[in-house]
C-alpha distance (Angstrom), angle and dihedral (degrees) to the residues before:
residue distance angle dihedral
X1 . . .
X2 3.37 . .
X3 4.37 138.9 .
X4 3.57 117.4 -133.2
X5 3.83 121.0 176.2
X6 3.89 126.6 145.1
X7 4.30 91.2 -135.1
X8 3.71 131.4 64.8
X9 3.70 126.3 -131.1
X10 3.86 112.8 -123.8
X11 4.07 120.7 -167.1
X12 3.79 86.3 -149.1
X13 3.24 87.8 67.3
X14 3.13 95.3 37.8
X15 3.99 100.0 58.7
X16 3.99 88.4 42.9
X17 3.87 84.0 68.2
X18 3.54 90.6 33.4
X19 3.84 90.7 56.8
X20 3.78 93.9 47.7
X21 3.77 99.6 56.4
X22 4.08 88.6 42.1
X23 3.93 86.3 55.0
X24 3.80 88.8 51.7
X25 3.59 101.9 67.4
X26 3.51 120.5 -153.1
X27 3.70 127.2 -172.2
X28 3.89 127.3 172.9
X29 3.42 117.9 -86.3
X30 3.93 103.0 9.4
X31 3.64 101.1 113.0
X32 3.84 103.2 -166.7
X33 3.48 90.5 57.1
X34 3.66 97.9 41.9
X35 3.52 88.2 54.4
X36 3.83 95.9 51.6
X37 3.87 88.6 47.4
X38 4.36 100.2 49.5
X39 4.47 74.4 48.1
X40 4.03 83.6 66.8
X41 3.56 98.7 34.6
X42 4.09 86.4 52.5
X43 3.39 85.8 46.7
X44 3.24 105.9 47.4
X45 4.31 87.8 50.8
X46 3.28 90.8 52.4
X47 3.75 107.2 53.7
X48 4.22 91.7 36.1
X49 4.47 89.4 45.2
X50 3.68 102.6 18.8
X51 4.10 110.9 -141.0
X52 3.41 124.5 95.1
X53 4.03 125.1 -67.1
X54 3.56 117.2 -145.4
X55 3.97 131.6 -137.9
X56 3.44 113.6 -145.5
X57 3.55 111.7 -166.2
X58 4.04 125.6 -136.4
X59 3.62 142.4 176.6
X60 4.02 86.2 -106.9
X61 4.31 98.4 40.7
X62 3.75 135.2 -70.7
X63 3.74 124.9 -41.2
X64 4.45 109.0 -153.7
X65 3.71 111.5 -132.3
X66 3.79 120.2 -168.3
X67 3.71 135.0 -178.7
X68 3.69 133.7 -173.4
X69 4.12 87.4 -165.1
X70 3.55 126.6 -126.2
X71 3.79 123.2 94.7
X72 3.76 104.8 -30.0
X73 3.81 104.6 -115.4
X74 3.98 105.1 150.5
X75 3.65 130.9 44.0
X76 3.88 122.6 -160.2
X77 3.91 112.6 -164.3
X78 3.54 132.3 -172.5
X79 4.05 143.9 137.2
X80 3.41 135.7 -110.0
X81 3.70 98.5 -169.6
X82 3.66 115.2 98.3
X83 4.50 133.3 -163.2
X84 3.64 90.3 -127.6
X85 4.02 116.1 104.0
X86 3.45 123.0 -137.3
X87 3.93 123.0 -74.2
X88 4.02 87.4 33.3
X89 3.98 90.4 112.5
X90 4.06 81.7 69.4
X91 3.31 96.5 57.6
X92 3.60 100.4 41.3
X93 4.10 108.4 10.7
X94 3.70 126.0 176.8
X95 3.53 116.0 -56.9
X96 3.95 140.7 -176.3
X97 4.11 109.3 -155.3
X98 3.52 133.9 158.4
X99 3.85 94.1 -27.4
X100 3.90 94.2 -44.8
X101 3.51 128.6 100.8
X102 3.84 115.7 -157.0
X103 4.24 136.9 -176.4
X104 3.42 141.1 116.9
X105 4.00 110.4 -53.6
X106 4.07 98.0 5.3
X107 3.77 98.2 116.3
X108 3.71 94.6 28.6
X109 3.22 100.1 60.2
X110 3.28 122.1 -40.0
X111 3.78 109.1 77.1
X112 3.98 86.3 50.4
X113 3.77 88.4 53.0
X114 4.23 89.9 56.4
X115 4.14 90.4 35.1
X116 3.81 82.5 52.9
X117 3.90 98.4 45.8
X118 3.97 92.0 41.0
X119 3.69 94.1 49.9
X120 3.82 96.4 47.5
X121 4.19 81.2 51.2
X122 3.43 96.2 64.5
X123 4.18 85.4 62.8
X124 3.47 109.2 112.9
X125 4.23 82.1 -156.4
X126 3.56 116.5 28.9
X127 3.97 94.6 -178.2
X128 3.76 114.6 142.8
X129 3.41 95.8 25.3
X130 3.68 129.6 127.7
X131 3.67 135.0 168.0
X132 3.90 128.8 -156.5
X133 3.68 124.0 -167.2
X134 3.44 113.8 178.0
X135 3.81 136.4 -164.0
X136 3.84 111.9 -126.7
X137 3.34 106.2 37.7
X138 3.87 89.9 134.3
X139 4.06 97.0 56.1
X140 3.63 98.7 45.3
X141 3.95 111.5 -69.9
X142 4.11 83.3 -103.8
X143 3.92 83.6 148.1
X144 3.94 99.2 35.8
X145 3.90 100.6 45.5
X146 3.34 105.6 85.7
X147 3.86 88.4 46.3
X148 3.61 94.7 49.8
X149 3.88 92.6 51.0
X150 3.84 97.3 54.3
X151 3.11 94.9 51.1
X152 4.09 101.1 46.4
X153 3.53 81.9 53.7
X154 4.01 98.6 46.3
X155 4.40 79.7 50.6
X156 3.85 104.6 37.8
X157 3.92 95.9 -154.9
X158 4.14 114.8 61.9
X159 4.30 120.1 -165.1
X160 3.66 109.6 -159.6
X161 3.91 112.9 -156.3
X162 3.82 96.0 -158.4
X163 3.71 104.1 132.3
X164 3.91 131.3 -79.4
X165 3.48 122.3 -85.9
X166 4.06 116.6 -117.2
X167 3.75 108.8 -53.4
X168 3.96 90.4 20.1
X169 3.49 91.1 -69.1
X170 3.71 115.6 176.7
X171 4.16 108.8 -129.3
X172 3.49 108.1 -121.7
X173 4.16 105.8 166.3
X174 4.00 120.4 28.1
X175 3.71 124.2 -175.9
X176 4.23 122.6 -119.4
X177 3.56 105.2 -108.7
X178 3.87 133.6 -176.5
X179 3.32 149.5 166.8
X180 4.32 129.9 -114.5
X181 3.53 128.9 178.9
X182 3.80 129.6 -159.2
X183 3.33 123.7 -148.9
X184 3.92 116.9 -161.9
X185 4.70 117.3 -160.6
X186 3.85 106.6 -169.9
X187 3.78 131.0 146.4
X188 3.47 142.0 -73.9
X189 3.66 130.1 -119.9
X190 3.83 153.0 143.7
X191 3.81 101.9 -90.5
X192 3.98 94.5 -148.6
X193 3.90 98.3 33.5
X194 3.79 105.4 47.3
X195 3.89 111.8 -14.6
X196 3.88 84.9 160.8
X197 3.81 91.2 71.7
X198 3.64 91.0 63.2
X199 3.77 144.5 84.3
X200 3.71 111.4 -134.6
X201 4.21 107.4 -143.1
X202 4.03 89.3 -176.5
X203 4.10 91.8 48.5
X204 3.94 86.1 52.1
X205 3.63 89.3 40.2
X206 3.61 92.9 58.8
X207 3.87 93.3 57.2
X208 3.83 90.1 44.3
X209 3.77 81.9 55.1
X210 4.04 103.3 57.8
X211 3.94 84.9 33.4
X212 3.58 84.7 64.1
X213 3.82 102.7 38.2
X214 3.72 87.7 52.5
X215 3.59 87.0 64.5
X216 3.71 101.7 81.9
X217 3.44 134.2 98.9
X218 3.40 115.6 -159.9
X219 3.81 90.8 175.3
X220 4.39 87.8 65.3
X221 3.78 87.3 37.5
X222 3.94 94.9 -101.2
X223 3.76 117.7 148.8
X224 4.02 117.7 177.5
X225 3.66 106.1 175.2
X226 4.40 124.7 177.7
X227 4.31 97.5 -133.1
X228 3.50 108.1 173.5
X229 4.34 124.5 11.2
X230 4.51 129.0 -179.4
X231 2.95 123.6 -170.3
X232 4.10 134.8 162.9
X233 3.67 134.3 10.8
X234 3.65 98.7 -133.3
X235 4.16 147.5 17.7
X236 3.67 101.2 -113.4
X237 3.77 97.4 44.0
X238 3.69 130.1 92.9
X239 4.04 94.7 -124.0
X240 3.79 104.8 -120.2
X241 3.97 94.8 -163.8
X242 3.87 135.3 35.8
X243 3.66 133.6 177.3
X244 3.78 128.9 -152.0
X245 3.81 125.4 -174.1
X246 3.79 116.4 -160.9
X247 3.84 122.5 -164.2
X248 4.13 108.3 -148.0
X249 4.24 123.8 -167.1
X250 3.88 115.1 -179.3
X251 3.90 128.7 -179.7
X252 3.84 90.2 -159.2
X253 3.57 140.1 59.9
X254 3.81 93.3 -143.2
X255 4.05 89.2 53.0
X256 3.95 85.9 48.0
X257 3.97 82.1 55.5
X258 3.74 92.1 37.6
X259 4.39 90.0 52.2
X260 3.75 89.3 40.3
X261 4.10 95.8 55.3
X262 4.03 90.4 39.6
X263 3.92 84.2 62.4
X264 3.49 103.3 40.2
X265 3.56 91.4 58.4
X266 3.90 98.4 40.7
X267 4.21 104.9 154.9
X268 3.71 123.8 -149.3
X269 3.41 124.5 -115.9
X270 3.17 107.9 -151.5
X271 3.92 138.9 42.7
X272 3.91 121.0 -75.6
X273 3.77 89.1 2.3
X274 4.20 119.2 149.5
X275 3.33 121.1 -157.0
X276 3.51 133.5 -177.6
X277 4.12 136.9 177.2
X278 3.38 136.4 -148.4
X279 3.77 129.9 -172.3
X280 3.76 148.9 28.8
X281 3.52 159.0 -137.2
X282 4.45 81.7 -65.9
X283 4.29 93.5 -176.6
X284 3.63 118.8 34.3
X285 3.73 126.7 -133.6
X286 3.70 123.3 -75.0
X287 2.97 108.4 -139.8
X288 3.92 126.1 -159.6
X289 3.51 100.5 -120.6
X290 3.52 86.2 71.9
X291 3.57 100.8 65.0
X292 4.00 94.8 40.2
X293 3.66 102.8 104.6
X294 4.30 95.7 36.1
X295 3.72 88.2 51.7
X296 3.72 92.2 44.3
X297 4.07 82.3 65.0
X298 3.35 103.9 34.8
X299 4.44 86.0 54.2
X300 3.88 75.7 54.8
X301 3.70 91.9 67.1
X302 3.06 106.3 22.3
X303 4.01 110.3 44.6
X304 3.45 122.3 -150.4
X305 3.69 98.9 13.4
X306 3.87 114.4 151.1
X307 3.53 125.3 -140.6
X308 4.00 123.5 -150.5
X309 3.86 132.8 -170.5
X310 3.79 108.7 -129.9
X311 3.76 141.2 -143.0
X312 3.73 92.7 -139.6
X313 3.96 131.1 78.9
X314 3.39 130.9 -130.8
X315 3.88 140.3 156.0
X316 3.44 104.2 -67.6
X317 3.56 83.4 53.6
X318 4.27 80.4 89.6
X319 3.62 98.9 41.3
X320 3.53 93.2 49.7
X321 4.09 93.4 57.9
X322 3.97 85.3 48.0
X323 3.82 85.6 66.6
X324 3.56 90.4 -119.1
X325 3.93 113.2 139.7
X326 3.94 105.0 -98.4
X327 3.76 121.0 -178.5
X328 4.03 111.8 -177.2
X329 3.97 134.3 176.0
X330 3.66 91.2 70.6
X331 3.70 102.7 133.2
X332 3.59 143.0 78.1
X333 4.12 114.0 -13.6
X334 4.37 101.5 -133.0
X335 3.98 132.7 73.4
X336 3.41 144.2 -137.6
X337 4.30 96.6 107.9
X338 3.54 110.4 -176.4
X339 3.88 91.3 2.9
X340 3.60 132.3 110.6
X341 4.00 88.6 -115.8
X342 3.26 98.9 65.2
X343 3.77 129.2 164.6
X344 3.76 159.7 178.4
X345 3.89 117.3 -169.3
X346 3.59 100.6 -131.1
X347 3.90 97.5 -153.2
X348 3.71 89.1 64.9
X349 4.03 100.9 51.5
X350 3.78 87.2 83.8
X351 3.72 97.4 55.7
X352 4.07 91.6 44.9
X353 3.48 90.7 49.7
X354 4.08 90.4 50.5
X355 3.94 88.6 50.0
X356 3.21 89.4 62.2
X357 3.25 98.7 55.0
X358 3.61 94.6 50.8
X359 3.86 89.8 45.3
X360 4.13 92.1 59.7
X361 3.83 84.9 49.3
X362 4.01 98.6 46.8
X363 4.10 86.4 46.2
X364 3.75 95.4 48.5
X365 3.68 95.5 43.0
X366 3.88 92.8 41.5
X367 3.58 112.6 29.9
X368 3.76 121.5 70.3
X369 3.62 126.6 -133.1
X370 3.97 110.1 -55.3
X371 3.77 89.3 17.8
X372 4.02 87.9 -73.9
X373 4.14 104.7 147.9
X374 3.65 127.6 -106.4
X375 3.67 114.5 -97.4
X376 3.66 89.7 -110.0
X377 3.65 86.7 59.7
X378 4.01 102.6 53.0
């Protein structure tokens, strides 16, 4: 299989673009400056694929929607949102060093966003392509999902630029992962005095605790894990509420069932206890299978590539379970997401943005309408 394309990719270019979304920060939920950042990102599509890009407004910020016309037949998806809160770029601003560029967002997402952009540049015909980049990737997608599932299915074959897995491994599997949070109601009393006439929420929240730890599986790939817990307001009062969030990754769909009945039916422990849950299994498992016939092309082009299944959750996590062909790991080849070390190997953006290319190509040629195979293929 061969690339053909009439333009070059240049990482100049490339890290100009890369630079201006890094300078734009982005975090979840701040609306002024998600605004101002899906502006560049617009922008940026616009000047490198001509057309129009799209804002789509939401209660968290503005998705960008492009579309090189035609009959829809590949979907790129990515994020603009970042972890980082505002006044981070001061602290750690954009920086070229030794062959690594580092800032707040580069390796998660923003360097896939420009490999993904570059790449689909060097198309001499960009028809039935679209991109999505949506807001709130980082707290859920509750206001992107629905978007994001009409149009995998309008396209029938999804690339996710979340970054590479170690070595520039492409992610081919991700586990469902969610959220729950417990919420504990006791009773108030004087600790010294009459603790007996209380109802102790962090006693019962410790049970609830190693209940809920001894819910994993690490055989089936389940993790469910207590991160953060509260609980009182002072030292000589029995605490009369407690809260306990619980992080939960599945590789299954019947262990996302499995998690989700265990916590709906949570018992208390002790007397004149209330409990109630919130949460669930948010993204569902990706599963393999649905990355099989992208990654079979993408090993085409790209020899030797690896591809790993994933604790973490992402977009494609939703097309994936809609059956829809989903390829993800795409984006920028370095590490440290959500850390202060983050990175994007520089020497690699070139490459990426190439696969790309030849991806889009492969898909077009290969993939029916809808993403249904050619006849050949069935």
């Amino acid at each position: 299989m061969t690339m053909h394309s009439s333009a070059d990719v240049r990482v100049e270019e490339m890290l100009d673009d890369l630079r201006r979304l890094v300078e734009v920060e982005s975090p979840s939920r701040d609306l002024e400056a998600l605004r101002a950042s899906a502006g560049v990102v617009a922008e940026m599509i616009e000047r490198r694929l001509g057309g129009r890009a799209v804002l789509v407004e939401s209660r968290v910020g503005p998705h960008v929607h492009w579309s090189g016309g035609g009959d829809p037949r590949v979907l790129v998806l990515g994020h603009h949102d970042t972890v980082f809160p505002l006044g981070t770029l001061a602290r750690r601003p954009f920086r070229l060093d030794q062959g690594r560029v580092t800032g707040p967002g580069v390796f998660d997402m923003l360097g896939g966003l420009v490999q993904a952009v570059h790449g689909l540049a060097a198309l001499d015909d960009r028809t039935g392509v679209e991109i999505l980049v949506t807001a709130d990737e980082e707290v859920g997608s509750g206001a992107s999902r629905a978007l994001i599932e009409e149009r995998a299915r309008a396209c029938g074959a999804v690339l996710v630029f979340e970054g590479a897995g170690e070595g520039g491994a492409l992610k081919t599997g991700r586990k469902g992962c969610g959220t729950f949070e417990l919420s504990v109601r006791g009773r108030a009393a004087h600790a010294g005095l009459e603790p007996e006439a209380g109802v102790n929420a962090l006693v019962e929240a410790a049970h609830q605790v190693l209940d809920l730890a001894a819910l994993s599986r690490p055989e089936a790939g389940t993790t469910v894990t207590p991160t953060m817990a509260s609980a009182g307001t002072t030292d000589n009062v029995v605490p009369a509420e407690a809260t306990v969030t619980v992080d939960v990754r599945v590789e299954t769909e019947g262990e996302k069932e499995r998690i989700e009945s265990a916590f709906a039916n949570l018992r208390p422990h002790l007397d004149e206890v209330e409990i109630v849950v919130r949460g669930a299994v948010g993204r569902p498992p990706m599963p393999r299978s649905a990355s099989e016939r992208l990654f079979r092309l993408a090993r085409r082009l790209l020899p030797g590539v690896e591809g790993v299944a994933v604790g973490g959750g992402s977009d494609g996590n939703f097309t994936a379970a809609l059956g829809v062909p989903t390829l993800d790991g795409l984006g920028a080849v370095g590490g440290g997401a959500h850390a202060d070390h983050e990175y994007v190997v520089v020497d690699a953006m070139v490459p990426r943005a190439r696969l790309v290319t030849g991806l889009v190509e492969a898909i077009r040629e290969e993939f029916g309408p809808a993403g249904a195979p050619r006849a050949a293929d069935r």
